[in-house]
C-alpha positions as CSV (number, residue, x, y, z in Angstrom):
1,X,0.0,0.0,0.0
2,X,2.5,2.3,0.7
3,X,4.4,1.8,-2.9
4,X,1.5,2.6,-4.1
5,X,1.2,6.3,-2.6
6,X,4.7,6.8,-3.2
7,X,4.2,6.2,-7.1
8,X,0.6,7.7,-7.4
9,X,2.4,10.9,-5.7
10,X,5.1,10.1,-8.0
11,X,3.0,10.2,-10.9
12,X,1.1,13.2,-9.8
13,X,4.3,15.5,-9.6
14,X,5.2,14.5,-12.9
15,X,2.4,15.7,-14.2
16,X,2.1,18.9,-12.6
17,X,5.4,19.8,-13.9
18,X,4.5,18.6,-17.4
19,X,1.7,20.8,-17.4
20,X,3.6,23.9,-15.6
21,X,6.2,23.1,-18.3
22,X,3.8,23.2,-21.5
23,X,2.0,26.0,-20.1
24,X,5.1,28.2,-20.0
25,X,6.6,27.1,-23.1
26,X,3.3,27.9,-25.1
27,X,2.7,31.0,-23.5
28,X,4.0,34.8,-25.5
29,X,7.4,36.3,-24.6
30,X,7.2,40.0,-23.2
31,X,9.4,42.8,-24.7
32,X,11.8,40.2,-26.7
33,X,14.5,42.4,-27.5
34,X,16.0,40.9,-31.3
35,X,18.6,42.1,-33.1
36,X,21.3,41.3,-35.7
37,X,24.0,41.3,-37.8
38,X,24.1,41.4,-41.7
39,X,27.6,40.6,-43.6
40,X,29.3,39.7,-47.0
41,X,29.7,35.5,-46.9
42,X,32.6,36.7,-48.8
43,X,34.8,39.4,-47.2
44,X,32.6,39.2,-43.7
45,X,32.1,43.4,-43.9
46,X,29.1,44.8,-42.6
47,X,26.1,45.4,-45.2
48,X,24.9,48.7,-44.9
49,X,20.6,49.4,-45.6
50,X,20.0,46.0,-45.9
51,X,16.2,45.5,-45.6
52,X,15.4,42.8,-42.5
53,X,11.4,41.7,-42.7
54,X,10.5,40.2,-39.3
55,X,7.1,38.5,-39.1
56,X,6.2,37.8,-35.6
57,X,3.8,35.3,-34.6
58,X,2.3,35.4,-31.3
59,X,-0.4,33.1,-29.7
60,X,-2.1,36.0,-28.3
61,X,-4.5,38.0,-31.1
62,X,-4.8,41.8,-31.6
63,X,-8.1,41.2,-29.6
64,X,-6.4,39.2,-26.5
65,X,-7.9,35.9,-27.6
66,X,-5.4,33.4,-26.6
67,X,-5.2,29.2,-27.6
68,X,-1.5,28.1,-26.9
69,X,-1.9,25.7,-29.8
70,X,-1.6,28.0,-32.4
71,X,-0.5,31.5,-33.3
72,X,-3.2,34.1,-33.4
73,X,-1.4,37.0,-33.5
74,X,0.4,38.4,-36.4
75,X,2.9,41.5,-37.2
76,X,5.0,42.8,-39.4
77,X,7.8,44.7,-39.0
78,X,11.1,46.3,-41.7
79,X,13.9,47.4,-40.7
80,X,17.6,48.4,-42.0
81,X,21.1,47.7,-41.0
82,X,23.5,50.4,-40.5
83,X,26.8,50.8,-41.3
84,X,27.9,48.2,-38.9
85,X,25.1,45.9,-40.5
86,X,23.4,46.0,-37.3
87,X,19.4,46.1,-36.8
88,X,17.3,46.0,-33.3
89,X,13.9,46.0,-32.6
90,X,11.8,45.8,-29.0
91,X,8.9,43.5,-29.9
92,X,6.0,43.6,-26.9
93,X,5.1,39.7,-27.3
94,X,5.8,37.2,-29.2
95,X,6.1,33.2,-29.6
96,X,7.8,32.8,-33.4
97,X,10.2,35.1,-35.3
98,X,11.0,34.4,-39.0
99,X,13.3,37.4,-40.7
100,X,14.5,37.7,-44.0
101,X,17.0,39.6,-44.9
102,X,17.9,41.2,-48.9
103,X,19.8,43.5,-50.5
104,X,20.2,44.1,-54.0
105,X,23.2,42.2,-55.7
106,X,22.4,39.7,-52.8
107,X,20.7,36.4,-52.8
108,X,17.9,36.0,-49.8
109,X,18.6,34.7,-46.8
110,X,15.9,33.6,-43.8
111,X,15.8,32.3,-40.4
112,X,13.7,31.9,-37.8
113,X,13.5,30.8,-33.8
114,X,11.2,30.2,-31.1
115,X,11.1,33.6,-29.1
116,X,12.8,34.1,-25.8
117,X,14.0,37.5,-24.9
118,X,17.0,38.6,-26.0
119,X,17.8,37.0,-29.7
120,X,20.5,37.8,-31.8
121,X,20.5,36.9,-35.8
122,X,23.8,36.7,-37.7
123,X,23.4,36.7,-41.5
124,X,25.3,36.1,-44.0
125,X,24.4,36.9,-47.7
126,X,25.8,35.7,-50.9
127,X,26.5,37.8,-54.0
128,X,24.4,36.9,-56.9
């Protein structure tokens, strides 16, 4: 009898920290801070004014309707690089980041992660 309390209880806590564990892993990132680099494959110099399109998915929609199963929520955001190929953004919640990055002369490059809150893209493009 007493076996069987220690792995019903057993049991239990697993499963508590299963659901704890979904529940925070399918839940929207606050104020994910993402930012990047864009170089030459070649000679590894910064790209200046290349343009970085970042689609953000998030599981919460514009009218707070929430699932955790399946994004809701969609934005859109463009940005350029600066001299130093660098880009930032603050983004107020998300779950999914895809960005791509081009630049005339340049073949297109994308990537994408599961959001946490700071993330950091390094991008390499290829000359046509």
């Amino acid at each position: 009898m007493k076996n069987f309390f220690i792995i019903s209880g057993s049991i239990t806590i697993l499963f508590l920290m299963y659901l704890a564990f979904w529940f925070y892993s399918a839940t929207d990132t606050k104020n994910v801070h993402l930012s990047g680099y864009v170089f030459d494959k070649e000679t590894n110099k910064p790209i200046q004014n290349a343009i970085i399109k970042v689609e953000n998915q998030r599981y919460e929609s514009d009218n707070g309707t929430s699932n955790y199963s399946e994004y809701f929520g969609k934005d859109n955001y463009d940005l350029k690089s600066d001299e130093n190929g660098f880009y930032e953004i603050k983004i107020p919640k998300s779950a999914f980041i895809v960005i791509e990055v081009k630049k005339n002369g340049y073949k297109i490059e994308s990537d994408s992660d599961f959001s946490f809150k700071y993330m950091r893209f390094k991008t390499f493009l290829e000359k046509n």
